[in-house]
Structures are given as structure tokens and as C-alpha cells.
C-alpha angles and dihedrals in degrees: 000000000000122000100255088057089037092054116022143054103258139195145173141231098250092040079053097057092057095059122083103247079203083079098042142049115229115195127194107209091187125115110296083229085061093031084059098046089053149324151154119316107274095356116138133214112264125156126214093253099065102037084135085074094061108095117257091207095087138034119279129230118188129206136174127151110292104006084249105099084030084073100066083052099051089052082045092055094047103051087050081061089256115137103228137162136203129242107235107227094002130223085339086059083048096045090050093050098049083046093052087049089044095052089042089054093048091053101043085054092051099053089051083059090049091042092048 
């Protein structure tokens, strides 16, 4: 067991999907300049240094590239009294997710135009 599943609270990408981000905040604690360029679906672009502006009333879920920096936030969070929980692998779980998606979706198309 590594350090960031020993300590914190941990989830995937695909756990995340599953929850209603009406009912959670999601922050992004990357570089705006990355943020802007993608990111999870409805998080929003907080840096480490101004975590207290991240609202205590859900929930908080917490991505950055690897999981790893996102770690140090998380501790941060929680020892504000936030409950907050850590993205396991970060944007890159979420681009290889979306790419898997992407590659399933290419060759489903592409056995309807064999069938028909």
C-alpha cells in the first residue's frame, strides 16, 4: 500500500463519474494555463494557496496532474475540517480514460460501417 491510499481518502476517475457533481465541488489545483486547456467535467481552478476559498458545504475532490500534488491538498483540506478526497492519477487518469473512450468509440463506428 503506497502513502496516498494508506493516508487519504482516494478515488478514482471512473468511482468519480458515478458521483453527482451537483453534490460535490471538484478543484483543479493545476496551472490556469492547463486548467484552460481541459479538465474534469464542472471543476473549477483553485491553486494550493487559496484552498480557504474552496466551500466547506460538499464534499471536496481534489485533481492535479499526477495525484500526486493533489496529496499535500488534500492533507491541507482536512486539517481545515474539509472532507476532502484525493484523484488517483490525476488529469493524466482522466486523459487516458477519455482516450480509451475515444478509441472504443472509433472502432465501434467502424464495425456499424462493416455490418451495413
Amino acid at each position: 500500500m503506497n502513502y496516498e491510499e494508506e493516508i487519504l481518502n482516494t478515488i478514482t476517475i471512473d468511482e468519480l463519474e458515478k458521483l453527482d457533481t451537483e453534490n460535490i465541488t471538484i478543484i483543479d489545483i493545476r496551472k490556469p494555463e492547463d486548467y484552460k486547456r481541459g479538465t474534469y467535467k464542472n471543476a473549477v481552478n483553485i491553486g494550493v494557496d487559496n484552498l480557504t476559498q474552496v466551500p466547506k458545504d460538499k464534499p471536496v475532490y481534489v485533481l492535479c496532474y499526477t495525484g500526486d500534488n493533489s496529496v499535500y491538498a488534500v492533507e491541507e483540506l482536512e486539517d481545515m475540517g474539509y472532507e476532502a478526497y484525493n484523484i488517483k492519477g490525476g488529469w493524466r487518469a482522466c486523459l487516458r480514460l477519455y482516450l480509451k473512450r475515444s478509441i472504443e468509440n472509433e472502432q465501434l463506428q467502424k464495425n456499424t460501417q462493416d455490418i451495413e
